[in-house]
Residue frames as a rotation matrix with the C-alpha (Angstrom) as fourth column:
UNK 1
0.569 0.822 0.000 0.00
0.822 -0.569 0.000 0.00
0.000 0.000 -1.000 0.00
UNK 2
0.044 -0.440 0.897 1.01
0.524 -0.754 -0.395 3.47
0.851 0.488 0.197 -0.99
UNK 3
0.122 0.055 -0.991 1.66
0.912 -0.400 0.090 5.87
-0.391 -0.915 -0.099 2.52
UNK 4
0.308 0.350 -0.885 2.85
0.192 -0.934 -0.303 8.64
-0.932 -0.077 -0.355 0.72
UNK 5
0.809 0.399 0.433 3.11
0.499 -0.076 -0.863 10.39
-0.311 0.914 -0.260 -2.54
UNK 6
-0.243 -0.796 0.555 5.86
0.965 -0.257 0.053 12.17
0.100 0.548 0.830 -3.91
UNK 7
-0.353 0.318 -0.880 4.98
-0.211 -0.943 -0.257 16.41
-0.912 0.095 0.400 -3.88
UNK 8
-0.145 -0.701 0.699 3.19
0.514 0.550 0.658 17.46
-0.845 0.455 0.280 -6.97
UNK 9
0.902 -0.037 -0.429 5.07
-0.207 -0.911 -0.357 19.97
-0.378 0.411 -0.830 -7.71
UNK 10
-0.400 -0.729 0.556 8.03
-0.353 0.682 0.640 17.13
-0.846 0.060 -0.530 -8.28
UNK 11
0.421 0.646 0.636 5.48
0.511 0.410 -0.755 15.90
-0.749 0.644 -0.158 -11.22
UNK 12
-0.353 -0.635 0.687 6.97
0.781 0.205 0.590 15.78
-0.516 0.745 0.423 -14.85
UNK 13
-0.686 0.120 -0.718 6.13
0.021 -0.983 -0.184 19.66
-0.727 -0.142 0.671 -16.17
UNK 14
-0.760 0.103 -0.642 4.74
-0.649 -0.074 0.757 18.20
0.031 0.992 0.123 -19.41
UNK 15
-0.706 0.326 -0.629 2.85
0.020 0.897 0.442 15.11
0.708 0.299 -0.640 -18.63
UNK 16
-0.018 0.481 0.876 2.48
-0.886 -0.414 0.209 15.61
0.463 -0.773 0.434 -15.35
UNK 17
0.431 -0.202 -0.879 3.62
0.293 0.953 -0.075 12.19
0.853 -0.226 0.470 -14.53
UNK 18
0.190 -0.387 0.902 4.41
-0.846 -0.531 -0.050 11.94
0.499 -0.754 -0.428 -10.92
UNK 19
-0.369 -0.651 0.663 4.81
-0.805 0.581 0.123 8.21
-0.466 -0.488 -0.738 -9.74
UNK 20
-0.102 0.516 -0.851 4.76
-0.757 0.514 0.403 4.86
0.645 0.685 0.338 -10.38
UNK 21
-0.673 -0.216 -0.708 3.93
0.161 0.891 -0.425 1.58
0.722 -0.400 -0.564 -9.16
UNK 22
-0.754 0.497 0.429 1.67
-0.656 -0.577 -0.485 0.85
0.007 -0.648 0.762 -5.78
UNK 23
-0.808 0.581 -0.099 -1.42
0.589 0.800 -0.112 -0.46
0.015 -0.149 -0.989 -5.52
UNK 24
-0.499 0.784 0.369 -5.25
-0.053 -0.452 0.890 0.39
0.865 0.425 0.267 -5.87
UNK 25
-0.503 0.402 -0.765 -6.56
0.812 0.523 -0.259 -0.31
0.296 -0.752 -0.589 -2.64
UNK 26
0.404 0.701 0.588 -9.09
0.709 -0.646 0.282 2.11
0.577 0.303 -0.758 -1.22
UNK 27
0.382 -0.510 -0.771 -6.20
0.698 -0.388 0.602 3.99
-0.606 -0.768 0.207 1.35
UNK 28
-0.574 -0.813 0.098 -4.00
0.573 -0.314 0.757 4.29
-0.585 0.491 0.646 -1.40
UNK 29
-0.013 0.877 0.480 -7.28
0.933 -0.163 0.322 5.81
0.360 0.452 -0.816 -3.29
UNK 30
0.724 0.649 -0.232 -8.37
0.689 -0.688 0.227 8.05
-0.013 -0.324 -0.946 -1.16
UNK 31
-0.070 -0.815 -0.576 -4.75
0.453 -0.540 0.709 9.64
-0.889 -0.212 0.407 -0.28
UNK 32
-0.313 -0.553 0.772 -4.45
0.913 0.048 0.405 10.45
-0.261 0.832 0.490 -4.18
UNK 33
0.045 0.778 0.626 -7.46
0.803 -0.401 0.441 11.99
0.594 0.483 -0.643 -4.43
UNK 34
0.871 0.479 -0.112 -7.10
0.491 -0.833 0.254 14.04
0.028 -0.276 -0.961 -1.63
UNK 35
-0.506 -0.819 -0.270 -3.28
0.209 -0.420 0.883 14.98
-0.837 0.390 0.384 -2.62
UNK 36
0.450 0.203 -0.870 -4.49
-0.548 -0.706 -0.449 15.95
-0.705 0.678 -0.206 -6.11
UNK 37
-0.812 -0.581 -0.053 -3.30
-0.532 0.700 0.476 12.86
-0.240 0.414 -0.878 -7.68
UNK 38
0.543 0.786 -0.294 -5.45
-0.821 0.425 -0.380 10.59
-0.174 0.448 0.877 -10.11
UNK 39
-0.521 -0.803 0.289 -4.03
-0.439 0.543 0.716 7.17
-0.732 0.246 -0.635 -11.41
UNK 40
-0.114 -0.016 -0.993 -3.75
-0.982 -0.149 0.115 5.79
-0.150 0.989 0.001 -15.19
UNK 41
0.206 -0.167 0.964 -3.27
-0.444 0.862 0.244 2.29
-0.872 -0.479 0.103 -15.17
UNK 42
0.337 0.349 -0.874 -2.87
-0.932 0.253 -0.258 0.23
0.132 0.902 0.411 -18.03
UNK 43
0.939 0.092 0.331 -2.86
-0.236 0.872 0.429 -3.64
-0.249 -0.481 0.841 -18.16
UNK 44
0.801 -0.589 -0.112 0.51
0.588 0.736 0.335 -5.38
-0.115 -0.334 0.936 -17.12
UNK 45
-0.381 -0.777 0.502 2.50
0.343 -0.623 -0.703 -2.08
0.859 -0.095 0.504 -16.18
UNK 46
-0.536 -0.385 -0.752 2.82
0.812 0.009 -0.583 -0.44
0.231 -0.923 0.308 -13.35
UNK 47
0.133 0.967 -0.218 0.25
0.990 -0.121 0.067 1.68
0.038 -0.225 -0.974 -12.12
UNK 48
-0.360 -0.158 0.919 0.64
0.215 -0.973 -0.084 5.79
0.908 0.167 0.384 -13.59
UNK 49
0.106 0.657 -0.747 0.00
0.962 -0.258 -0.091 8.39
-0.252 -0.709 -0.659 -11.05
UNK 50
0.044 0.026 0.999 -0.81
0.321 -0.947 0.011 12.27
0.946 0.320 -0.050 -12.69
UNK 51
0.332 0.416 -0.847 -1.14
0.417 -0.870 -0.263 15.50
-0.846 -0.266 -0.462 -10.65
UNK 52
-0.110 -0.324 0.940 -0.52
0.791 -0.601 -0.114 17.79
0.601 0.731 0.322 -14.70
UNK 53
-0.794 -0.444 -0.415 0.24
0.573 -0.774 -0.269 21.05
-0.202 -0.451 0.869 -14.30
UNK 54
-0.658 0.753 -0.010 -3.31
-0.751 -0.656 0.083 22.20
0.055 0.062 0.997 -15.59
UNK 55
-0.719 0.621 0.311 -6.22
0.338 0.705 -0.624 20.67
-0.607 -0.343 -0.717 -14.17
UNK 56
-0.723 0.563 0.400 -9.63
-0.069 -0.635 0.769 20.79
0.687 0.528 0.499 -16.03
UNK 57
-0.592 0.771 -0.235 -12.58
0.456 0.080 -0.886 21.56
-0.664 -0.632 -0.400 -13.57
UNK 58
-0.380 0.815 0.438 -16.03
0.680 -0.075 0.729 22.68
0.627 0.575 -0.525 -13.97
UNK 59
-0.906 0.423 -0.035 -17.11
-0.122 -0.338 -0.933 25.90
-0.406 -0.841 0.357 -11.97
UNK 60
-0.348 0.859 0.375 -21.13
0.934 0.354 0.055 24.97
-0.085 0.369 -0.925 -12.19
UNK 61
0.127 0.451 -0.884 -21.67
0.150 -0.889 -0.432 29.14
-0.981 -0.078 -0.180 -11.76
UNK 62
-0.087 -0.370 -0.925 -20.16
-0.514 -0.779 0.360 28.89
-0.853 0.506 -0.123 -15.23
UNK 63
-0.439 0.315 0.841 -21.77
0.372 0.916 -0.149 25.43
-0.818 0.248 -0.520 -16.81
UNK 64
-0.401 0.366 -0.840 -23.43
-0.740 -0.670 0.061 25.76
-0.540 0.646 0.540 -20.29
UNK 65
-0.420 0.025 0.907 -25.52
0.395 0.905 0.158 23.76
-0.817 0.425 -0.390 -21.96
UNK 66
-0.990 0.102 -0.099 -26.20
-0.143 -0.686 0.714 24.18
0.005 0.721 0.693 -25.73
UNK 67
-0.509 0.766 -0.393 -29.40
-0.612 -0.643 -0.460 25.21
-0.605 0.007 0.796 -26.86
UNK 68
-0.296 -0.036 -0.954 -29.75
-0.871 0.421 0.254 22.36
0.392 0.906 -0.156 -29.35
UNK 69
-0.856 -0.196 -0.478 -28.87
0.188 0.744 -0.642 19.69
0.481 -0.639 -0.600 -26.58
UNK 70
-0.936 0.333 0.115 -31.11
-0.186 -0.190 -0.964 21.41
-0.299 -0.923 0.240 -24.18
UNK 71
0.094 0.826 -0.556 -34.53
-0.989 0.144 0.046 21.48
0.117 0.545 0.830 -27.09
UNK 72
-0.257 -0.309 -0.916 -33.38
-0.752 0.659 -0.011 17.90
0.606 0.686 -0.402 -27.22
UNK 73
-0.784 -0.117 -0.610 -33.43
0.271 0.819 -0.505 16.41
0.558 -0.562 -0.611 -24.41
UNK 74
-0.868 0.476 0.141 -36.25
-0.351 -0.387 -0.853 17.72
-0.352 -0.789 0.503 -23.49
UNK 75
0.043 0.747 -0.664 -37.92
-0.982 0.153 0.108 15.53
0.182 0.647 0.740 -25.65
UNK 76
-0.592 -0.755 -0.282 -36.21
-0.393 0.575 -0.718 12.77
0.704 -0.314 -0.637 -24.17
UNK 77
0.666 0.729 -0.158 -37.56
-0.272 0.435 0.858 9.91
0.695 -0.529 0.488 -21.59
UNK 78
-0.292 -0.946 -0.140 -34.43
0.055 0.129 -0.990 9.82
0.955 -0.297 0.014 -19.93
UNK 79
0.952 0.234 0.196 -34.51
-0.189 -0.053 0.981 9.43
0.239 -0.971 -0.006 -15.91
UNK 80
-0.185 -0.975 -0.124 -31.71
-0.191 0.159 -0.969 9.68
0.964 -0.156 -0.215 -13.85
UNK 81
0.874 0.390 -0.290 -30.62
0.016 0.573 0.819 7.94
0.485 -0.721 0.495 -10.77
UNK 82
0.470 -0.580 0.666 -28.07
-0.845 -0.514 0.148 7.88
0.256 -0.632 -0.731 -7.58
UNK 83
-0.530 -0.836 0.144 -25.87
-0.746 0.379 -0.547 5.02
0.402 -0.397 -0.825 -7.17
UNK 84
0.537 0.427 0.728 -27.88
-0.504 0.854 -0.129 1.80
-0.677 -0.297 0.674 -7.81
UNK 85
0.918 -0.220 0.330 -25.65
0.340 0.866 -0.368 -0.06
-0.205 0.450 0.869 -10.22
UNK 86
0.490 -0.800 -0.345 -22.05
-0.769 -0.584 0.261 1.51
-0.410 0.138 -0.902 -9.98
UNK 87
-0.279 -0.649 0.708 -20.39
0.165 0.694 0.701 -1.66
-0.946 0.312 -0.086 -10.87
UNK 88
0.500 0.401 0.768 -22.75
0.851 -0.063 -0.521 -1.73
-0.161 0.914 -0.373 -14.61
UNK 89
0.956 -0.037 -0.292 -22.00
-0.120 -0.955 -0.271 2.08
-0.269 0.294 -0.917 -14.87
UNK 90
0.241 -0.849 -0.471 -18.14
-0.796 -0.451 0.405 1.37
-0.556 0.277 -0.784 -14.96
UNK 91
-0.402 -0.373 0.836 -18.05
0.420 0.737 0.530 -1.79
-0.814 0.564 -0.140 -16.84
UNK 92
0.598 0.707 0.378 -19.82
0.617 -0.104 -0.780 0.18
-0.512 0.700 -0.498 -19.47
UNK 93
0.806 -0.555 -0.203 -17.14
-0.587 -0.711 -0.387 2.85
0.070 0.431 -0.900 -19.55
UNK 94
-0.142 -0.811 0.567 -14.75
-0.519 0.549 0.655 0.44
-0.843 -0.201 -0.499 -19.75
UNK 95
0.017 0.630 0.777 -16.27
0.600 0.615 -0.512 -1.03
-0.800 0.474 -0.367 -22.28
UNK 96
0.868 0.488 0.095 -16.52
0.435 -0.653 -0.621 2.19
-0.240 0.580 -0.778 -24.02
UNK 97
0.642 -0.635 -0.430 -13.24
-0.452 -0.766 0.457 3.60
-0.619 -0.100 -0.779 -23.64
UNK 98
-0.131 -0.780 0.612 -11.70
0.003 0.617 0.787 0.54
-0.991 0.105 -0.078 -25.03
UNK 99
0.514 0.226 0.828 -13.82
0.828 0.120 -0.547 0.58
-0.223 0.967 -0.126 -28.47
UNK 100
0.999 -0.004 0.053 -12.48
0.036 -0.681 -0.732 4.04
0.039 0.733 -0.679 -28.87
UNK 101
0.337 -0.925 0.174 -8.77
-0.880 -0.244 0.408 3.51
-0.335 -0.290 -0.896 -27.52
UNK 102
0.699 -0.066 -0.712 -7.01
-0.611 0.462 -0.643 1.04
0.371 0.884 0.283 -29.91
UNK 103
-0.253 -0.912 -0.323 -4.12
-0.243 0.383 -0.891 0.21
0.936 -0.147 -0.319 -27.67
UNK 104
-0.316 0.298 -0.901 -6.56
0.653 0.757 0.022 -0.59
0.688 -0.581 -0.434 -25.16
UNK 105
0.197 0.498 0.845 -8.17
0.175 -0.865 0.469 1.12
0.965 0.056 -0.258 -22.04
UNK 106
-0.553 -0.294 0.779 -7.28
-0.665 -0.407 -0.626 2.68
0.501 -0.865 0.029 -18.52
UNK 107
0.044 0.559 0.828 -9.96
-0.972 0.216 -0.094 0.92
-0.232 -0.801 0.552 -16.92
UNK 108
-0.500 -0.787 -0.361 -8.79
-0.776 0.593 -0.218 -2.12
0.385 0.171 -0.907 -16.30
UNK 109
0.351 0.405 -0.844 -10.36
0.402 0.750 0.526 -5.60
0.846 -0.524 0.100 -14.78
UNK 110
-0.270 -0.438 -0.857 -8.08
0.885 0.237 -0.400 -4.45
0.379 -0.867 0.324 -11.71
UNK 111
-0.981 0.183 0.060 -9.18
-0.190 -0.972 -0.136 -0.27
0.034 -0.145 0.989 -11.63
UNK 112
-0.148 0.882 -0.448 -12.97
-0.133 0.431 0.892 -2.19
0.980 0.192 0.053 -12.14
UNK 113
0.448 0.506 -0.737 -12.80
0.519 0.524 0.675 -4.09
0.728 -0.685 -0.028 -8.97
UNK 114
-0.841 -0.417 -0.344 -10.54
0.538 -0.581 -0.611 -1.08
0.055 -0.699 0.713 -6.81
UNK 115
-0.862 0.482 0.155 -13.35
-0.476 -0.876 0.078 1.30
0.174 -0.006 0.985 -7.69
UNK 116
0.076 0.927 -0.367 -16.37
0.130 0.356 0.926 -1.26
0.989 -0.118 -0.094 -6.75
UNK 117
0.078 -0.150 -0.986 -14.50
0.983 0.173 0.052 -1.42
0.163 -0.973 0.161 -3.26
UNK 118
-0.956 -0.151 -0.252 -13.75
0.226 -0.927 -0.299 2.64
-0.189 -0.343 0.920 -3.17
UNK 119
-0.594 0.721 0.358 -17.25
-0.420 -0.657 0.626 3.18
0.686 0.222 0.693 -4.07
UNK 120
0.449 0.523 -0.725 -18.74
0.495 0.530 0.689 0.32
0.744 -0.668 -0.021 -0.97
UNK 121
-0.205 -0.642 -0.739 -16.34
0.975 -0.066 -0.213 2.30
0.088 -0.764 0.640 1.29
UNK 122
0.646 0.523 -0.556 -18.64
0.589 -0.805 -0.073 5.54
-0.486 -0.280 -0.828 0.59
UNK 123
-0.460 -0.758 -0.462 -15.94
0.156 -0.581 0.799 7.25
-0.874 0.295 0.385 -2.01
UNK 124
-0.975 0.222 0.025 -17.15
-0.017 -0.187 0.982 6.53
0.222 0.957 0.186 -5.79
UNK 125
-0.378 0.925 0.028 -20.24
-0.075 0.000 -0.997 7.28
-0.923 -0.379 0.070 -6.79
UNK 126
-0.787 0.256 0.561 -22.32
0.614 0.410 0.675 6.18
-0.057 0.876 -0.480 -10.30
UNK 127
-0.140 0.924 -0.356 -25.11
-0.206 -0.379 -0.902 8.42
-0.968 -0.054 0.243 -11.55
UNK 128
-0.665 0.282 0.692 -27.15
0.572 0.788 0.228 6.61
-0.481 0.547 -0.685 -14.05
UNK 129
-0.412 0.637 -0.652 -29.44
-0.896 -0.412 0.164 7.11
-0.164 0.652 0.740 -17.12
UNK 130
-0.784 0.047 0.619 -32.26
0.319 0.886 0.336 5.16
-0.533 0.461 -0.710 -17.96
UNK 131
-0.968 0.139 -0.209 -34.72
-0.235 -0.800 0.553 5.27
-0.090 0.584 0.807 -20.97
UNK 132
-0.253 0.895 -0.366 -38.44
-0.807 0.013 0.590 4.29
0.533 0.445 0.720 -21.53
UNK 133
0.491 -0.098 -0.866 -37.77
0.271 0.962 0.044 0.51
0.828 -0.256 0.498 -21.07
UNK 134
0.848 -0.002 0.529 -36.28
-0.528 0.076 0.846 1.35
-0.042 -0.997 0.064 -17.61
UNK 135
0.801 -0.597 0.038 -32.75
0.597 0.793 -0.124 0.25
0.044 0.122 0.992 -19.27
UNK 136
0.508 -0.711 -0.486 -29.12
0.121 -0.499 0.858 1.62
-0.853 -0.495 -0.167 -18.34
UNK 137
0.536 -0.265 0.802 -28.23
0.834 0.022 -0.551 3.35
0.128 0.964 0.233 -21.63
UNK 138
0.166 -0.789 0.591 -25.62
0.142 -0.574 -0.806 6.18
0.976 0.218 0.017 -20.15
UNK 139
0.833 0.027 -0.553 -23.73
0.540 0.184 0.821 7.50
0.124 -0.982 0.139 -16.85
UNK 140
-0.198 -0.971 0.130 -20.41
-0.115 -0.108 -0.987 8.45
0.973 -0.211 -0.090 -15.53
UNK 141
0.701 0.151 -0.697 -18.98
0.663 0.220 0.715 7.78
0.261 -0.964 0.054 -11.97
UNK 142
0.148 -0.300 0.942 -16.94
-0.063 -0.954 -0.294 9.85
0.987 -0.016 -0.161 -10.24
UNK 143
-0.339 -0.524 -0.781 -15.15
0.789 0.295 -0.540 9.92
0.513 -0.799 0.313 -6.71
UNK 144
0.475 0.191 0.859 -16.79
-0.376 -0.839 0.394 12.50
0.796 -0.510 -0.326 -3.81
UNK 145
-0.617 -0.269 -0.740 -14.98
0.786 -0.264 -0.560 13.45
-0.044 -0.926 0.374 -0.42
UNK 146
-0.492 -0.065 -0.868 -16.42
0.693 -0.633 -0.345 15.74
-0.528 -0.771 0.356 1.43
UNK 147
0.488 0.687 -0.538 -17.53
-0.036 -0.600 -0.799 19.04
-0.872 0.410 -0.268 -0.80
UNK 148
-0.479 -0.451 -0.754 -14.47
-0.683 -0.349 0.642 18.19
-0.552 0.822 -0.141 -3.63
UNK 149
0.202 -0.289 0.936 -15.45
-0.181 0.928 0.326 15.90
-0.962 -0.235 0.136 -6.29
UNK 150
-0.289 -0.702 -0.651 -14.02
-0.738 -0.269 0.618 14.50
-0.610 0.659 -0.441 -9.36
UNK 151
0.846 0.482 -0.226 -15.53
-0.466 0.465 -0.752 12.79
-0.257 0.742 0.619 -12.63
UNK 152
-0.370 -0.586 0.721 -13.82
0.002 0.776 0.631 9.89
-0.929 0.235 -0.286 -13.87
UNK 153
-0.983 -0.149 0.108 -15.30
0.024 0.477 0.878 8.48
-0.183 0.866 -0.466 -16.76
UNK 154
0.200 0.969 -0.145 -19.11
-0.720 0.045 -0.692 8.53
-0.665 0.242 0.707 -18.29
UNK 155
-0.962 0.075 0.261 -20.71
0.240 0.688 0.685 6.10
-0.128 0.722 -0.680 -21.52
UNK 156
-0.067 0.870 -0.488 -23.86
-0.938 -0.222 -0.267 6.36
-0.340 0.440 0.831 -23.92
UNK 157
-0.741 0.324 0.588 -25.73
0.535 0.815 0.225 3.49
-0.406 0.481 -0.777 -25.70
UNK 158
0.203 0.796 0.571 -27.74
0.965 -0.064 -0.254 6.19
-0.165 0.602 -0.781 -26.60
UNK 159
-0.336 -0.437 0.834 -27.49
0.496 -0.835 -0.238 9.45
0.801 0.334 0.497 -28.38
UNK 160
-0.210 -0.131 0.969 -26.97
-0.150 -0.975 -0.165 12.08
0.966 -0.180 0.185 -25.81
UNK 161
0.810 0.512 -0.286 -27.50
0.201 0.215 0.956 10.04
0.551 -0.832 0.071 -22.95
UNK 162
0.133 -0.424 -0.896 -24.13
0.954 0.298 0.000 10.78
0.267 -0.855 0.445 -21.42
UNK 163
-0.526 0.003 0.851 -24.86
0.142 -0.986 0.091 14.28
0.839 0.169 0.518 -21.91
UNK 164
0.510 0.799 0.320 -28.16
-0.345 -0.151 0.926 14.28
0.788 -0.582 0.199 -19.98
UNK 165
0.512 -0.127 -0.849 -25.89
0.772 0.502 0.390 12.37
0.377 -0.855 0.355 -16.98
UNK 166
-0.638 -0.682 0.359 -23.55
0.612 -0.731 -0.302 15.22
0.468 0.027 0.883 -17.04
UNK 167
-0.403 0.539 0.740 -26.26
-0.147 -0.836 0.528 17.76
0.903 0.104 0.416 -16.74
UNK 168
0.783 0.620 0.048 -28.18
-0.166 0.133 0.977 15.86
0.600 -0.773 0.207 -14.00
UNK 169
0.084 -0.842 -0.532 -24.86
0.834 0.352 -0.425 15.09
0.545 -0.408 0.732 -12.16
UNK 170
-0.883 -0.270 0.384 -24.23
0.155 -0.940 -0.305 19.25
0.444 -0.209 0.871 -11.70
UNK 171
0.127 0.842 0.524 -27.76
-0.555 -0.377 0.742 19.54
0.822 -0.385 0.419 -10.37
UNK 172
0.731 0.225 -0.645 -27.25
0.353 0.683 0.639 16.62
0.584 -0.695 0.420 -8.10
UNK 173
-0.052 -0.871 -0.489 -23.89
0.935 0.130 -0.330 18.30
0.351 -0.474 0.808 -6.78
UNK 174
-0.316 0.280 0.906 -25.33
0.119 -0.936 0.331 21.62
0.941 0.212 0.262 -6.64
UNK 175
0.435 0.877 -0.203 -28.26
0.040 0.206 0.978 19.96
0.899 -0.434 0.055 -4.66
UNK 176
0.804 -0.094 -0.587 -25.23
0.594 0.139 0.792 19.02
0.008 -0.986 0.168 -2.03
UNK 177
0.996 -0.043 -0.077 -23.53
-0.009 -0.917 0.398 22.43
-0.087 -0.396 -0.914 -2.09
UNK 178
-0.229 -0.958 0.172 -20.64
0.560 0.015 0.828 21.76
-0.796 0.287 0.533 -4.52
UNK 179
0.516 0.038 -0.856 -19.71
-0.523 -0.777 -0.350 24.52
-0.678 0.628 -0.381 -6.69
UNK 180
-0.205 -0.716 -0.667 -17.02
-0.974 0.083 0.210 22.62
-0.095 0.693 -0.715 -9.29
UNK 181
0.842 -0.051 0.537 -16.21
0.134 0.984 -0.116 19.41
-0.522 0.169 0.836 -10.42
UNK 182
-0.221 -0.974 0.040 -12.69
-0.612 0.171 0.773 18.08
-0.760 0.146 -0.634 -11.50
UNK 183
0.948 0.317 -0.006 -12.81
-0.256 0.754 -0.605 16.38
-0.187 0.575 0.797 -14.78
UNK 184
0.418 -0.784 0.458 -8.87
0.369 0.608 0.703 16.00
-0.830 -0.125 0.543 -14.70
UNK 185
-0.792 -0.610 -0.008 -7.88
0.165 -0.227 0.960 16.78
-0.587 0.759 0.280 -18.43
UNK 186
-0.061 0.859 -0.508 -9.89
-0.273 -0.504 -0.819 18.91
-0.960 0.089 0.265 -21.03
UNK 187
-0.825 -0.154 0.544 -11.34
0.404 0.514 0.757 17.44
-0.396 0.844 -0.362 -24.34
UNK 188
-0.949 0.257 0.182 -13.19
-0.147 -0.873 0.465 18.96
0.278 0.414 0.866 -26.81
UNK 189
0.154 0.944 -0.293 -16.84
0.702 0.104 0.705 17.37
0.696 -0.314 -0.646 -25.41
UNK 190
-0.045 -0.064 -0.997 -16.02
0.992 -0.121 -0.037 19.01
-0.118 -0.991 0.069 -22.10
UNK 191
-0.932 -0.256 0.258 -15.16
0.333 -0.885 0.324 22.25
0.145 0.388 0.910 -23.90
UNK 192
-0.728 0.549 0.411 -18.45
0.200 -0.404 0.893 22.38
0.656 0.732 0.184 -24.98
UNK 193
0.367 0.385 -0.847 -19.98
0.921 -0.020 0.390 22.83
0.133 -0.923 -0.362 -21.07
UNK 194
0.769 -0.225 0.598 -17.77
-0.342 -0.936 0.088 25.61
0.540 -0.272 -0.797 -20.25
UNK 195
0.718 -0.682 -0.138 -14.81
0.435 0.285 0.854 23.70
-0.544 -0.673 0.501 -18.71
UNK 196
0.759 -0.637 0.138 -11.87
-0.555 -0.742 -0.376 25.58
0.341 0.209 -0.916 -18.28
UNK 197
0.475 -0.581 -0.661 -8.08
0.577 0.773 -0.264 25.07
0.664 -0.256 0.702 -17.27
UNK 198
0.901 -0.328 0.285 -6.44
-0.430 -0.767 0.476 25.86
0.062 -0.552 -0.832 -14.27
UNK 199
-0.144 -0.966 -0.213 -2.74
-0.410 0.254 -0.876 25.81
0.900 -0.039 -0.433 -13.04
UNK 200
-0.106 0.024 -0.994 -2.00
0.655 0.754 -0.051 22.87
0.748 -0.657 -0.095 -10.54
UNK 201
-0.927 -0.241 -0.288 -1.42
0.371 -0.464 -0.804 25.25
0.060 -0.852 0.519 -7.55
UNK 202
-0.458 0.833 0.310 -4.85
-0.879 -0.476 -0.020 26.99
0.131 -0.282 0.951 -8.00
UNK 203
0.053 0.782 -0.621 -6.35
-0.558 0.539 0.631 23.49
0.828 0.313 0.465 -8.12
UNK 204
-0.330 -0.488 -0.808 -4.65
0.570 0.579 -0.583 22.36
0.752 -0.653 0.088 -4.94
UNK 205
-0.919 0.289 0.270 -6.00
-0.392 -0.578 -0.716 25.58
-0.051 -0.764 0.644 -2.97
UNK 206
-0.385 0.876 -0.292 -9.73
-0.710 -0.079 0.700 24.83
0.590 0.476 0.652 -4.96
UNK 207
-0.223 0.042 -0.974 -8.85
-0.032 0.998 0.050 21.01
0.974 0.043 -0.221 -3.62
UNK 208
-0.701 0.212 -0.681 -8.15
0.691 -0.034 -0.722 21.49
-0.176 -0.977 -0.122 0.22
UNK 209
-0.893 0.396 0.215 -10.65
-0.439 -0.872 -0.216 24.43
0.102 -0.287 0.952 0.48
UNK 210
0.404 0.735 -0.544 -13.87
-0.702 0.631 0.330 21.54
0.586 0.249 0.772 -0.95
UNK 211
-0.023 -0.238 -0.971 -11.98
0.414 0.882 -0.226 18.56
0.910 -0.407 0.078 1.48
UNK 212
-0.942 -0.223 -0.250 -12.04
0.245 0.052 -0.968 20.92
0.229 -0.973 0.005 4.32
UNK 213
-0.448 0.834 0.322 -15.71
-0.874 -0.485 0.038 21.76
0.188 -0.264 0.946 4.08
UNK 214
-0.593 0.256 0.763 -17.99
-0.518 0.605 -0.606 19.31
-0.616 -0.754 -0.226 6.08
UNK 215
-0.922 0.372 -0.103 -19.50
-0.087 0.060 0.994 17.22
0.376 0.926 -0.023 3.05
């Protein structure tokens, strides 16, 4: 088990690569997260740990959704839900990442079963889409301490369903008096919310300031 991390401000300036090796367990979990550390994994190497020098977050005062999306899904039977099938939710993104990542995907059989145990230990959390038929066609999970928390991964089986999880996600964190969300690294979906980039050091004040409020 990991005890302690490396600073990281010691993290490679470019990548943002800051250790290897370790273990997934839910100690070694939680520490990362609340050091500002995420981990990469990939199968039969040695477990990545990030803190990059620019973090992407979401401030939710500054959230956008388009106008297109928004006509849309309001046409939509979507429902959303709170952590009733977190395991499904991340074998799905797993599942997903891998069709689109040729050389394979981060979420691993072994990052699968760390994050079923960090989410029974009250850490991850799964927020679900389902459609008409009352079937799990989108999501994303996503790690909460306290007031800080940080999206991992989402999936669709249907058009715009991992949108609508997004959207209901920020209401549901709103609901418990988080302002942000970490999404970790910005891509051009995310863009299209309003997510921005900060420099590691603001994201480390953002971090302890949400871990010391009372969640």
């Amino acid at each position: 088990m990991i005890v302690e991390f490396p600073p990281v401000e010691t993290a490679d300036p470019e990548t943002g690569l800051l250790a290897f090796g370790g273990d997934l367990t839910v100690g070694s979990l939680e520490l990362a997260y609340r050091s500002g550390i995420f981990p990469w994994p990939t199968e039969n190497q040695p477990i990545l740990w990030f803190a990059p020098p620019k973090r992407a977050i979401i401030e939710f005062s500054e959230f956008k959704v388009p106008r297109r999306l928004e006509r849309s899904l309001k046409k939509s039977l979507f429902t959303f839900r709170v952590n009733l099938n977190f395991a499904e939710v991340i074998k799905n993104c797993a599942i997903l990442t891998n069709r689109k990542n040729q050389n394979g995907t981060w979420i691993t059989d072994e990052m699968i079963s760390a994050y079923i145990e960090f989410h029974q230990a009250g850490f991850a959390q799964s927020f679900e889409v389902l459609n008409g038929n009352d079937e799990l066609v989108g999501g994303l999970y996503g790690v909460l301490i306290n007031k800080y928390f940080a999206g991992e991964s989402m999936f669709y089986k249907e058009t715009n369903a991992s949108k609508f999880a997004l959207i209901q996600t920020v209401q549901y964190l709103e609901m418990l008096e988080i302002s942000w969300m970490d999404v970790q690294i910005l891509n051009p979906f995310l863009a299209t919310f309003g997510t921005k980039e900060i420099s590691r050091d603001f994201f480390i004040k953002k971090l302890n300031q949400a871990l010391s409020e009372p969640a």
